[in-house]
C-alpha positions as CSV (number, residue, x, y, z in Angstrom):
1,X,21.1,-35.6,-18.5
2,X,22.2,-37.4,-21.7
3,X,21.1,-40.4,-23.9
4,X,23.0,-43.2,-24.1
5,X,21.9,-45.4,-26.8
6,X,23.2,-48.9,-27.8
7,X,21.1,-50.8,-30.3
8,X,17.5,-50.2,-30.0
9,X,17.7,-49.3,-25.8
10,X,17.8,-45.9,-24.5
11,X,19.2,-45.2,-21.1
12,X,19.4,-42.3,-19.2
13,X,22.8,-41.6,-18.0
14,X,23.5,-39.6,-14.8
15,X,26.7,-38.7,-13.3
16,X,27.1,-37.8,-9.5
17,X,27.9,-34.1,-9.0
18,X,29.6,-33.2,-5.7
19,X,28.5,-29.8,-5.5
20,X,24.8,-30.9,-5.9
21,X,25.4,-33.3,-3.3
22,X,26.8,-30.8,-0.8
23,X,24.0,-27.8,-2.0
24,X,21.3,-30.7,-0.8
25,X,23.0,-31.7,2.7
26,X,23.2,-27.7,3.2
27,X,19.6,-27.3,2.7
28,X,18.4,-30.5,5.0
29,X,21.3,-29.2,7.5
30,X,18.7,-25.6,7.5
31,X,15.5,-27.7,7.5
32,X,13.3,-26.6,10.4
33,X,11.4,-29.9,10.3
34,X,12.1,-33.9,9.9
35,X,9.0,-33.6,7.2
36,X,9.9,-35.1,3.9
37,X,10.1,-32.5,1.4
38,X,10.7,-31.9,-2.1
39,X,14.0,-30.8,-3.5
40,X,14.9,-27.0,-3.4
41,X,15.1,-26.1,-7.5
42,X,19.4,-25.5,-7.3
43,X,20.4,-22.7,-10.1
44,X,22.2,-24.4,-12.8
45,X,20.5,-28.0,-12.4
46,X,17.9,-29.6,-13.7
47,X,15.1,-30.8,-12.0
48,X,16.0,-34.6,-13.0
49,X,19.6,-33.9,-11.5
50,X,18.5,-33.1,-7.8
51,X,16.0,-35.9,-8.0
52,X,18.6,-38.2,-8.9
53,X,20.9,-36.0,-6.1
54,X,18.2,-36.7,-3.6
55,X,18.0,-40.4,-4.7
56,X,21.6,-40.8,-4.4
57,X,22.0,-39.0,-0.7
58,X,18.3,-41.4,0.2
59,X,20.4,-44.9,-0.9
60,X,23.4,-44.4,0.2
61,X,21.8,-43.5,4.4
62,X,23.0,-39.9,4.3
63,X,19.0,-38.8,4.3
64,X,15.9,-40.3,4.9
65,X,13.1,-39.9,2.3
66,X,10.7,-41.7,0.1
67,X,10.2,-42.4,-4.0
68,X,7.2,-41.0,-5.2
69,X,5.0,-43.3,-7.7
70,X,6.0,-41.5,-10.6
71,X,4.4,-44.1,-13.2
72,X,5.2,-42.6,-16.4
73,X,7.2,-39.9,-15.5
74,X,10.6,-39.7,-17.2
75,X,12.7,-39.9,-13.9
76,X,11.7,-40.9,-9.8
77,X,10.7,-37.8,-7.7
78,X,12.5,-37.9,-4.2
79,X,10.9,-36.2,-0.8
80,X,14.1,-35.6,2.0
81,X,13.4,-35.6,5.2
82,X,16.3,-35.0,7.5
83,X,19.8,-35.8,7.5
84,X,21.4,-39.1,9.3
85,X,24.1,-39.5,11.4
86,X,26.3,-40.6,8.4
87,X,24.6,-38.0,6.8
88,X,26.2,-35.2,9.4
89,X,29.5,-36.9,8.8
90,X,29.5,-36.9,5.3
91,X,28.7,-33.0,5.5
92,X,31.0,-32.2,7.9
93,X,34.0,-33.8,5.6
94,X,32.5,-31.8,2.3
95,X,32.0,-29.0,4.2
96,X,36.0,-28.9,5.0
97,X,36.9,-29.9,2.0
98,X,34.8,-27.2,-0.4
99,X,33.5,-25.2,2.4
């Protein structure tokens, strides 16, 4: 995660990382349960990169979860509960393409 600043406003700036993506569907894929869970900690990433992973996979219908009230916090916590069908289709194509 960087800083982008312009003026007086600091934003967070977060790109999307495929490979983080893919590590995440992997791990609800091997879930045992539909429970929403936290994140797996993912060697080489930060802990505000697969909460903003999680987010990503949550909005775009390839996993249900929640937002945790993180008042304060410097970025949202995500719980994942299991994958969707677009979810399983998405996986299936990343999983042919980096397998």
């Amino acid at each position: 995660m960087r800083d982008v600043s312009s003026g007086c406003d600091t934003v967070l700036a977060m790109k999307r990382i495929e490979h983080l993506l893919y590590r995440l569907l992997l791990w609800l894929e091997s879930k045992d349960s539909v429970r929403a869970e936290r994140p797996p900690q993912i060697c080489d990433y930060t802990e505000a990169q697969i909460h903003y992973h999680a987010g990503l996979l949550r909005d775009a219908g390839f996993a249900t979860g929640n937002e945790l009230d993180t008042l304060g916090q410097e970025f949202p916590e995500y719980r994942l509960g299991r994958l969707t069908w677009s979810g399983q289709e998405m996986l299936a194509e990343m999983r042919a393409r980096l397998g």
